[in-house]
C-alpha positions in Angstrom: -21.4 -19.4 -2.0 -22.4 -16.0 -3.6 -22.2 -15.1 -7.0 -21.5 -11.9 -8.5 -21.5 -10.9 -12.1 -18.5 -9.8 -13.7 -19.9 -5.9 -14.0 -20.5 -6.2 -10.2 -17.2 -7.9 -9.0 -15.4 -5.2 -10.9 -17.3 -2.5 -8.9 -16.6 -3.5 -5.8 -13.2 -5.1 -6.4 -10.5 -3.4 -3.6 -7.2 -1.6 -4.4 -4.7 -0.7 -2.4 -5.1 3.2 -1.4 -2.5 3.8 1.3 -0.4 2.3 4.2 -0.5 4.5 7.6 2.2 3.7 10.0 1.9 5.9 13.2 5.5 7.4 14.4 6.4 8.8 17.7 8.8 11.4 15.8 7.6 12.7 12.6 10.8 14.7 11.5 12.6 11.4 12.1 10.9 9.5 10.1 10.1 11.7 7.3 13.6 11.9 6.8 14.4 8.1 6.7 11.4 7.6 4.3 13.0 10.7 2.2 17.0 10.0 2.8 17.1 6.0 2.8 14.0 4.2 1.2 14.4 7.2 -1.2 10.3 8.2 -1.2 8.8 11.8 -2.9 7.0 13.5 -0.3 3.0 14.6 -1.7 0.2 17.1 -0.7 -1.8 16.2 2.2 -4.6 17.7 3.4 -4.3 18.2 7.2 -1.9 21.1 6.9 -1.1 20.8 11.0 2.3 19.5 10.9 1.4 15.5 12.1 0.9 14.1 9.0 3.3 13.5 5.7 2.3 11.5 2.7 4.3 10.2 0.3 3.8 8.3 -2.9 4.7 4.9 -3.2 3.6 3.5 -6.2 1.1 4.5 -9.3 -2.2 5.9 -7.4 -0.6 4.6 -4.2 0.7 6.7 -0.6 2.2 6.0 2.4 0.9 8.1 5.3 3.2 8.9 8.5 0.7 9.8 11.3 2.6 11.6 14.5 2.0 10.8 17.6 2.4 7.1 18.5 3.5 6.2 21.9 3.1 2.5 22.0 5.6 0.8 19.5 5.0 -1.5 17.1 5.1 -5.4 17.0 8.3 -6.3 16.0 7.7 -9.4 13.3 9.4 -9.2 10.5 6.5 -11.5 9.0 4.6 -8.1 9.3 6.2 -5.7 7.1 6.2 -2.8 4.1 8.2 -4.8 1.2 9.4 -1.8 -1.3 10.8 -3.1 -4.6 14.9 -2.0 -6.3 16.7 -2.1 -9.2 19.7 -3.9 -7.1 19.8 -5.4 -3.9 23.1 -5.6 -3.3 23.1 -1.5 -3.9 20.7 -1.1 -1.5 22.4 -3.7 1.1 25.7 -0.9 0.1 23.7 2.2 1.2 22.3 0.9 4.3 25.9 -0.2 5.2 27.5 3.4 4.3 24.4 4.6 6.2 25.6 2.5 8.9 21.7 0.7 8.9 22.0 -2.5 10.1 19.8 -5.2 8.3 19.6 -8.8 7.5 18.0 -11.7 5.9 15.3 -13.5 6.5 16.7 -15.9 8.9 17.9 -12.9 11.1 21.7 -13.3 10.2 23.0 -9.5 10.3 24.8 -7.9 7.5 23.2 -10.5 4.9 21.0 -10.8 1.6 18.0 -13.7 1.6 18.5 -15.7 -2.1 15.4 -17.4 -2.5 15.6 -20.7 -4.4 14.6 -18.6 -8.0 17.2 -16.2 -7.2 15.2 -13.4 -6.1 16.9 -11.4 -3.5 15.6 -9.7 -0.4 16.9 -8.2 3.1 15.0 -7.1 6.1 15.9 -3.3 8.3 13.8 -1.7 11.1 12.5 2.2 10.1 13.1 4.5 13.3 9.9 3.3 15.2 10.7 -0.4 14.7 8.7 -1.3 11.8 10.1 -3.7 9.8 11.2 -3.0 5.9 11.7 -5.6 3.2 13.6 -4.7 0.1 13.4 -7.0 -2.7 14.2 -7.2 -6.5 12.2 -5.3 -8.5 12.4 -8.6 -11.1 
């Protein structure tokens, strides 16, 4: 097993940067990132209409790459969990919004209550890759 002093672990310790999820529509899913997640588009570099970042968190970005023509795996164990101030106002929008989502065990129209009463629900983006929302607790 290696050791590392503390100085050195610190230095190479990893933080998240980014999340990349290539789309096959980028005005698509800009605006479901924008309209229902509810994310600020930022500056990105590339300038040549394929790309649009967008922060997710302090220091954090989620990239949307255009192009993809090969869709995702669809397992929901493999997904972008973004935190809320209420569930069940979330659960309200993507109804209005006519989004269909559901809970972990894949029953539509329905809220997972874990056994500490944290609450979470599960909804596809436009490319098929799979959403959690969960208590921001």
């Amino acid at each position: 097993m290696l050791t590392h002093s503390s100085e050195a672990q610190q230095a190479v310790k990893p933080s998240i940067n980014h999340i990349a999820l290539y789309v096959k529509d980028l005005a698509i899913s800009t605006n479901f990132y924008q309209e229902i997640i509810g994310l600020d588009t930022i500056p990105e570099p590339f300038h040549d209409g394929k790309h649009v970042w967008f922060s997710i968190g302090k220091g954090i970005q989620l990239h949307i790459i255009s192009g993809s023509e090969i869709p995702p795996q669809r397992q929901r164990q493999t997904h972008t969990c973004f935190a809320v101030s209420s569930v069940d106002a979330f659960a309200a929008s993507l109804t209005k919004k006519k989004i269909e989502y559901e809970n972990v065990r894949g029953e539509k129209s329905a809220i997972t209550i874990r056994p500490d009463g944290f609450k979470q629900l599960y909804f596809l983006d436009p490319d098929g890759y799979w959403i959690e929302i969960s208590d921001a607790k």
